[in-house]
MMTF fields as JSON, N, C-alpha, C and O atoms, coordinates in Angstrom:
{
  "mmtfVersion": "1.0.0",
  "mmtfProducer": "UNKNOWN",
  "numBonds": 375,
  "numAtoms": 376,
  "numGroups": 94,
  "numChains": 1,
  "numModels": 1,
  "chainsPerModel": [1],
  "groupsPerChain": [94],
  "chainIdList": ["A"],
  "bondAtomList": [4, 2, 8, 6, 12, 10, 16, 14, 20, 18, 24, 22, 28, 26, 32, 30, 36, 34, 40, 38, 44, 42, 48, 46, 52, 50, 56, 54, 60, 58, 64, 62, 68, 66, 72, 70, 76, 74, 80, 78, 84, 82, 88, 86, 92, 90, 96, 94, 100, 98, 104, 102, 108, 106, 112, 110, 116, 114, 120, 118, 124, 122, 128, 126, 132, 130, 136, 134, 140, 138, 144, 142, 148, 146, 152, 150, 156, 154, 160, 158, 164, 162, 168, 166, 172, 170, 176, 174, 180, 178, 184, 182, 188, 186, 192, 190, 196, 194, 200, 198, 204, 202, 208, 206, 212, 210, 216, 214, 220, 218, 224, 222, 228, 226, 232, 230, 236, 234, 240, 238, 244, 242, 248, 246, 252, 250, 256, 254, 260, 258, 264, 262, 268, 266, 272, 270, 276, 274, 280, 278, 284, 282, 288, 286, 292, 290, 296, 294, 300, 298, 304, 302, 308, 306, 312, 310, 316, 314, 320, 318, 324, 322, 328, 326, 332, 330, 336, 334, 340, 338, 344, 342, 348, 346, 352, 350, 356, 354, 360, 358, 364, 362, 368, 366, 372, 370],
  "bondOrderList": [1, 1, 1, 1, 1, 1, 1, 1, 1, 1, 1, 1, 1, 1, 1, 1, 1, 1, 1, 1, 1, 1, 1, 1, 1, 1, 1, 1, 1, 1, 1, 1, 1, 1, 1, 1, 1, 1, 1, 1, 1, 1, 1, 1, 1, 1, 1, 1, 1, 1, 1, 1, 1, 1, 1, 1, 1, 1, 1, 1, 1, 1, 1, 1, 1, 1, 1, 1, 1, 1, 1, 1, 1, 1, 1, 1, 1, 1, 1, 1, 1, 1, 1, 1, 1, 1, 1, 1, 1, 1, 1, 1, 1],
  "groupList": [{"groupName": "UNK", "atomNameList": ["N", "CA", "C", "O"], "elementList": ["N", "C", "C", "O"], "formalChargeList": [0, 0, 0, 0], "bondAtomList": [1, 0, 2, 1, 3, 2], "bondOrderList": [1, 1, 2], "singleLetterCode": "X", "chemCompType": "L-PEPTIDE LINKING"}],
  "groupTypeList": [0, 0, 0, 0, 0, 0, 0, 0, 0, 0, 0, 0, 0, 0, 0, 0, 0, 0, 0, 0, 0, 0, 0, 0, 0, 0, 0, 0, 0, 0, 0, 0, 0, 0, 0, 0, 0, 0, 0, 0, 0, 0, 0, 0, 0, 0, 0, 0, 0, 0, 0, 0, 0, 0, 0, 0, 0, 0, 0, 0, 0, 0, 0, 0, 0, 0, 0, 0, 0, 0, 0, 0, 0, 0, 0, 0, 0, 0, 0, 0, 0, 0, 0, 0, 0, 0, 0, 0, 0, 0, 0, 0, 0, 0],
  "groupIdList": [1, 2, 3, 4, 5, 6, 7, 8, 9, 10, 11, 12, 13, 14, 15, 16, 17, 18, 19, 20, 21, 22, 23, 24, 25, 26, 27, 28, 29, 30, 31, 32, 33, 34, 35, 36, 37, 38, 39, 40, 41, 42, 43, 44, 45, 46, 47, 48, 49, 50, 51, 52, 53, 54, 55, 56, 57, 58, 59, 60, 61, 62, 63, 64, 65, 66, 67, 68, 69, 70, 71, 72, 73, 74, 75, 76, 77, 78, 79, 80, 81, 82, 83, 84, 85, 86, 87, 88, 89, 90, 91, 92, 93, 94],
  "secStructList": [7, 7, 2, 2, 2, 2, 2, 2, 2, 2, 2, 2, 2, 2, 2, 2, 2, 2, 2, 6, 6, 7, 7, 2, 2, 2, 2, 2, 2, 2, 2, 2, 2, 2, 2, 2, 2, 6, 6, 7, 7, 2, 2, 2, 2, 2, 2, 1, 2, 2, 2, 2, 2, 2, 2, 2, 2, 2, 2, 2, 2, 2, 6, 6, 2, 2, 2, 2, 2, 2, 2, 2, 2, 2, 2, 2, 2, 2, 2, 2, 2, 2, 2, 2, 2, 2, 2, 2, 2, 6, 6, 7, 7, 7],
  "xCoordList": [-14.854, -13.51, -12.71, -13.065, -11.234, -10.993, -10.308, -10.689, -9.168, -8.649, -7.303, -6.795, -7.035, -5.614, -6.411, -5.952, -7.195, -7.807, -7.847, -7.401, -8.978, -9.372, -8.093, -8.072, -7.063, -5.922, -5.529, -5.667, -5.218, -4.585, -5.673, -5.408, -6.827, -7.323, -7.845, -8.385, -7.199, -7.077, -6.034, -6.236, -4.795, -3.508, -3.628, -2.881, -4.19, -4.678, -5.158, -4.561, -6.382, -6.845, -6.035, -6.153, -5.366, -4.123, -3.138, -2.826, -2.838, -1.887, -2.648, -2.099, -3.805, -4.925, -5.02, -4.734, -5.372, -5.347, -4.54, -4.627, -3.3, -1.513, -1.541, -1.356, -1.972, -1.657, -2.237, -1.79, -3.749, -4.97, -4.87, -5.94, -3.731, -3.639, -4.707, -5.07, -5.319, -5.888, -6.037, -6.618, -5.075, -4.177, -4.867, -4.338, -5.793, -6.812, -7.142, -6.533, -7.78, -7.966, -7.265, -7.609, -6.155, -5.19, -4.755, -4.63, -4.693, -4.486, -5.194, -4.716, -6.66, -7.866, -7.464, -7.884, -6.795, -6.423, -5.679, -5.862, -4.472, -3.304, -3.685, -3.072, -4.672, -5.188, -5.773, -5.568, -6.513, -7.087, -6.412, -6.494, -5.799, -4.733, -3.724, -3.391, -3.248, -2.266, -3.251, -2.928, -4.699, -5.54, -6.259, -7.081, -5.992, -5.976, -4.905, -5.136, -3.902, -2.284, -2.187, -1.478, -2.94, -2.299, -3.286, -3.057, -4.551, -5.596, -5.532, -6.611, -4.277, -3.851, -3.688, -3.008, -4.454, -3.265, -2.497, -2.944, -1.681, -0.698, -0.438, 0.432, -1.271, -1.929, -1.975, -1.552, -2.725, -3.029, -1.696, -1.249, -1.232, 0.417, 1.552, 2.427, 1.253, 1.938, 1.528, 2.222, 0.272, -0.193, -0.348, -0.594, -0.227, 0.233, 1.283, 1.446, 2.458, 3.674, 4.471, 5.307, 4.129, 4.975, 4.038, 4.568, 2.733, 1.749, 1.88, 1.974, 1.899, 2.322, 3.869, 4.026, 4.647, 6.288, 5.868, 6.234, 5.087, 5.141, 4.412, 4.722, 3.305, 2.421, 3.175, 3.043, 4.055, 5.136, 6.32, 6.726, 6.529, 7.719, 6.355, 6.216, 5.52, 4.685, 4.257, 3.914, 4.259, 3.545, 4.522, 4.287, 5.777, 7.03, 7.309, 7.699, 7.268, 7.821, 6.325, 6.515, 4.776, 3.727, 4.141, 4.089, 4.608, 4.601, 6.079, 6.089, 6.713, 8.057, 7.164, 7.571, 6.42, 6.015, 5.088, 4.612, 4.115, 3.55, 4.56, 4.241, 5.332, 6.657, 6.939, 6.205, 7.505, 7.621, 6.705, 6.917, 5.329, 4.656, 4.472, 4.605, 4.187, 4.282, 5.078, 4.665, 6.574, 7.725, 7.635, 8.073, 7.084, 6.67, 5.488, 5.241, 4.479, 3.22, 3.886, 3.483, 4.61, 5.394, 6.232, 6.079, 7.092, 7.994, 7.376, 7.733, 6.076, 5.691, 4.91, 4.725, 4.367, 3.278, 4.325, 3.823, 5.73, 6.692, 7.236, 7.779, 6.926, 7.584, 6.315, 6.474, 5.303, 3.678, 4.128, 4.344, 4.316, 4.045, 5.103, 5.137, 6.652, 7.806, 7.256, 7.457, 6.678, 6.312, 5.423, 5.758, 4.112, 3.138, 4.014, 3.975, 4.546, 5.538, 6.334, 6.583, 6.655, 7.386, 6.795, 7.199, 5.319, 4.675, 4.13, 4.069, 3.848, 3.739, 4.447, 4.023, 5.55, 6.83, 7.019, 7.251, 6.76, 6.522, 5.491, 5.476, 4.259, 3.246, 2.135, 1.283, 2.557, 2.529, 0.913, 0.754, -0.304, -1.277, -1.619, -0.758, -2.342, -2.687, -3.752, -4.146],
  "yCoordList": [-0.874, -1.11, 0.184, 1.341, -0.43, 1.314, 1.708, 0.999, 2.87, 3.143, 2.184, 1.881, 1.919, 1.378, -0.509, -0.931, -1.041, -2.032, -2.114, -2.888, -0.342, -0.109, -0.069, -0.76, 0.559, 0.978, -1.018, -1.483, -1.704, -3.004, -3.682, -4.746, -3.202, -4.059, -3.558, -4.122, -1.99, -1.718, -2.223, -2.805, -1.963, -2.727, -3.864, -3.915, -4.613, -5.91, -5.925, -6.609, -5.288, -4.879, -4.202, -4.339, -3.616, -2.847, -4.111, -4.465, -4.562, -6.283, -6.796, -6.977, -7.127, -8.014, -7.143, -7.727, -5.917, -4.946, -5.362, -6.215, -4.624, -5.179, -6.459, -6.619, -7.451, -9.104, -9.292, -9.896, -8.65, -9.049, -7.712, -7.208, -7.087, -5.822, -4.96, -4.551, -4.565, -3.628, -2.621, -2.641, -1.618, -0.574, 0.561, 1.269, 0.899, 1.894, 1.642, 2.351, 1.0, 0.448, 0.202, 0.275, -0.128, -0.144, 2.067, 2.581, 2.508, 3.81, 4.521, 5.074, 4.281, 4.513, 3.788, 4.237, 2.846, 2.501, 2.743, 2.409, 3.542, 3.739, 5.728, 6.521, 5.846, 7.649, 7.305, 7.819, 6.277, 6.375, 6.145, 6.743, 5.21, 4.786, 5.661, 5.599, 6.564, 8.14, 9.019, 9.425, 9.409, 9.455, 9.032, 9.786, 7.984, 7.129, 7.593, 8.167, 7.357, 6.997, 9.213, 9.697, 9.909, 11.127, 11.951, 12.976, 10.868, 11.459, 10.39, 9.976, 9.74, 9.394, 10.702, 11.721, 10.341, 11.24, 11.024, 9.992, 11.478, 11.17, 9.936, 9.075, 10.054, 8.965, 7.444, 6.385, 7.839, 6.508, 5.998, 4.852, 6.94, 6.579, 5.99, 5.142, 6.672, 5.766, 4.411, 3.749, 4.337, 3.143, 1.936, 0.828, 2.133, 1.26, 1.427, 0.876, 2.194, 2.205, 1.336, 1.705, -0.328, -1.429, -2.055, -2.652, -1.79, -2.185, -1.551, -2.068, 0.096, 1.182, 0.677, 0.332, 0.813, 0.553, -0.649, -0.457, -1.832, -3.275, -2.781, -3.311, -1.656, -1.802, -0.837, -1.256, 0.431, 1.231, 0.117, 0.404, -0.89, -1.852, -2.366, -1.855, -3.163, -3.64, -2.796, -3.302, -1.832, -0.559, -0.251, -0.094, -0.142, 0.071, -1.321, -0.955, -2.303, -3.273, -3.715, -4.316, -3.134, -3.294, -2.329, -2.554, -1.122, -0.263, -0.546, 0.593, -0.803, -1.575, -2.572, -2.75, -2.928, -4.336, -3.341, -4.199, -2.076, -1.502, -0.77, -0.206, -0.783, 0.26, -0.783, -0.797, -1.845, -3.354, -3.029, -2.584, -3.418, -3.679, -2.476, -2.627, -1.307, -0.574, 0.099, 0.87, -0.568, -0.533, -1.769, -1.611, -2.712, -3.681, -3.483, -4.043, -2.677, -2.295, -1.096, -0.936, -0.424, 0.58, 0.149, 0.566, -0.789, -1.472, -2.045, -1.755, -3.186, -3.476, -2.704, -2.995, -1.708, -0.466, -0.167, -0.279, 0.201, 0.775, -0.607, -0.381, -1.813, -2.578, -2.809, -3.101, -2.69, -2.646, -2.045, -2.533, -0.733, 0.481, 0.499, 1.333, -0.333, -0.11, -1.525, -1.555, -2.446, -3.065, -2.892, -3.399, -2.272, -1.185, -0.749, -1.278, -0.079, 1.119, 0.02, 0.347, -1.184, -1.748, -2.241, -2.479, -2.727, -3.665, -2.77, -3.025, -1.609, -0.224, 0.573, 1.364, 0.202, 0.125, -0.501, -0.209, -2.023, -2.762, -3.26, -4.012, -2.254, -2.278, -4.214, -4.755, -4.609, -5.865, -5.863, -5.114, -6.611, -6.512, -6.864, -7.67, -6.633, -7.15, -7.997, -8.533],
  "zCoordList": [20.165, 19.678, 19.814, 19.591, 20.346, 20.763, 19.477, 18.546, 19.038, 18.02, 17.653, 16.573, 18.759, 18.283, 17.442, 16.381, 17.973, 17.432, 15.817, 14.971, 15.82, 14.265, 13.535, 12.517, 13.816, 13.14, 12.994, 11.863, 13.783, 13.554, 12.808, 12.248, 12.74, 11.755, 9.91, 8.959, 10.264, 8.966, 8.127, 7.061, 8.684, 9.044, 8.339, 7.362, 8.48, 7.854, 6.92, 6.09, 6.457, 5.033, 4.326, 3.108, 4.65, 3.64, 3.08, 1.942, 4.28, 3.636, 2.77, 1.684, 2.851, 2.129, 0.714, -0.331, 0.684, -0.694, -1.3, -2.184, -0.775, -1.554, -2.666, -3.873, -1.202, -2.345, -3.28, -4.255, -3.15, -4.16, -4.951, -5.293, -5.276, -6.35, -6.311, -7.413, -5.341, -5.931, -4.638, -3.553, -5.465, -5.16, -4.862, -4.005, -5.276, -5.131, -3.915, -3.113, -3.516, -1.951, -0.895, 0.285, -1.401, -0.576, -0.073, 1.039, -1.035, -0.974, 0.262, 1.252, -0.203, 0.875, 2.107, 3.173, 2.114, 3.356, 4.272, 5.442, 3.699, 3.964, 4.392, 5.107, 3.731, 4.102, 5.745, 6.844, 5.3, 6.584, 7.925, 8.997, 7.568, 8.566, 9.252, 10.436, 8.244, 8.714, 9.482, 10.599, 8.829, 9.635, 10.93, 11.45, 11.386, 12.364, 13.287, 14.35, 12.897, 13.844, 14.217, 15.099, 13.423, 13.558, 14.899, 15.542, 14.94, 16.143, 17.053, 17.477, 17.526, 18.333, 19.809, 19.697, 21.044, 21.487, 22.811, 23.314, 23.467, 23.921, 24.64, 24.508, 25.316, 26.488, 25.997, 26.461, 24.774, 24.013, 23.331, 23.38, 22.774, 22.213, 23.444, 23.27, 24.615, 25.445, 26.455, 27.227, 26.124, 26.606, 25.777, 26.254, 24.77, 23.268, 22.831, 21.742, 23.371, 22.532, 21.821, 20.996, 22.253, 21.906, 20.481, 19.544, 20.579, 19.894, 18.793, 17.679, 19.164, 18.123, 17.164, 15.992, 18.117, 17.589, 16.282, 15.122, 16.681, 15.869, 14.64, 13.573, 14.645, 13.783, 13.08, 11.93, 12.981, 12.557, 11.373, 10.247, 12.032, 11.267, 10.422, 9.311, 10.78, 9.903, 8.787, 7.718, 8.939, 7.977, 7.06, 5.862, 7.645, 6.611, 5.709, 4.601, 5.763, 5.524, 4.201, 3.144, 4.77, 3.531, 2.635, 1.426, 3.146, 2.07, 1.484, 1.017, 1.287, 0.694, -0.433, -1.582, -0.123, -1.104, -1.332, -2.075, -1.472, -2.306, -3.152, -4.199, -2.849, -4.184, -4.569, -5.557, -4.589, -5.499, -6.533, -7.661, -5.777, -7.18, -8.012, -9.227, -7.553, -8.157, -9.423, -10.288, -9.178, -9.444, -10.82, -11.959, -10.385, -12.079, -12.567, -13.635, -11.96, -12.836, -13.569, -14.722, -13.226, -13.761, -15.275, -16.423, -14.732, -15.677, -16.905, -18.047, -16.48, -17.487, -18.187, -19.369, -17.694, -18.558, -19.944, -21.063, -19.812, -20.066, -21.332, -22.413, -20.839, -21.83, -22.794, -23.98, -22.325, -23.223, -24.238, -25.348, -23.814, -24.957, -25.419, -26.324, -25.182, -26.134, -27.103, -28.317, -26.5, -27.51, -28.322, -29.393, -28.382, -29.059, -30.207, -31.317, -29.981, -30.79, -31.858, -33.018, -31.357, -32.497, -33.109, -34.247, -32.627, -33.54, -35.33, -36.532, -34.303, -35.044, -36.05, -36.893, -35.776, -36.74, -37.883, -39.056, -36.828, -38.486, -39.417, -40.391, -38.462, -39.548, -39.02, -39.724, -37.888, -37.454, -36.864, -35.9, -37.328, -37.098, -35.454, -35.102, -34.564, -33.428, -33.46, -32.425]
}
């Protein structure tokens, strides 16, 4: 399997991480993958350039929906603990 393969089929497991939340993995995926795309070399970048270009939009467009979620695992962490704090306030048993 050559590199540009591995990279499109990490590519894929990174989508697959994303949906099924778990982000940690997805991370590892996304190292590897920059890792991947960065020991590219020239030759190979221009004999895949269209392949490259698609998997570039694809990559932007997963990581957009990893700041989403991130962005409401964020939010709700934030409404947890403002709700914590009130229950706390009023002394409100859990």
């Amino acid at each position: 399997m050559d590199k540009v393969e591995r990279i499109r089929d990490d590519i894929a497991s990174l989508q697959d991480a994303i949906v099924n939340d778990s982000l940690s993995n997805a991370l590892e995926l996304q190292q590897r993958i920059d890792e991947q795309l960065r020991s590219l070399n020239a030759n190979e970048v221009s004999a895949n350039e269209s392949e490259l270009a698609a998997m570039f939009d694809q990559l932007g467009s997963i990581m957009a929906q990893a700041e989403s979620k991130r962005t409401n695992v964020k939010r709700d962490l934030s409404n947890f603990t403002a709700n914590q704090s009130k229950l706390r306030a009023y002394d409100i048993p859990r």
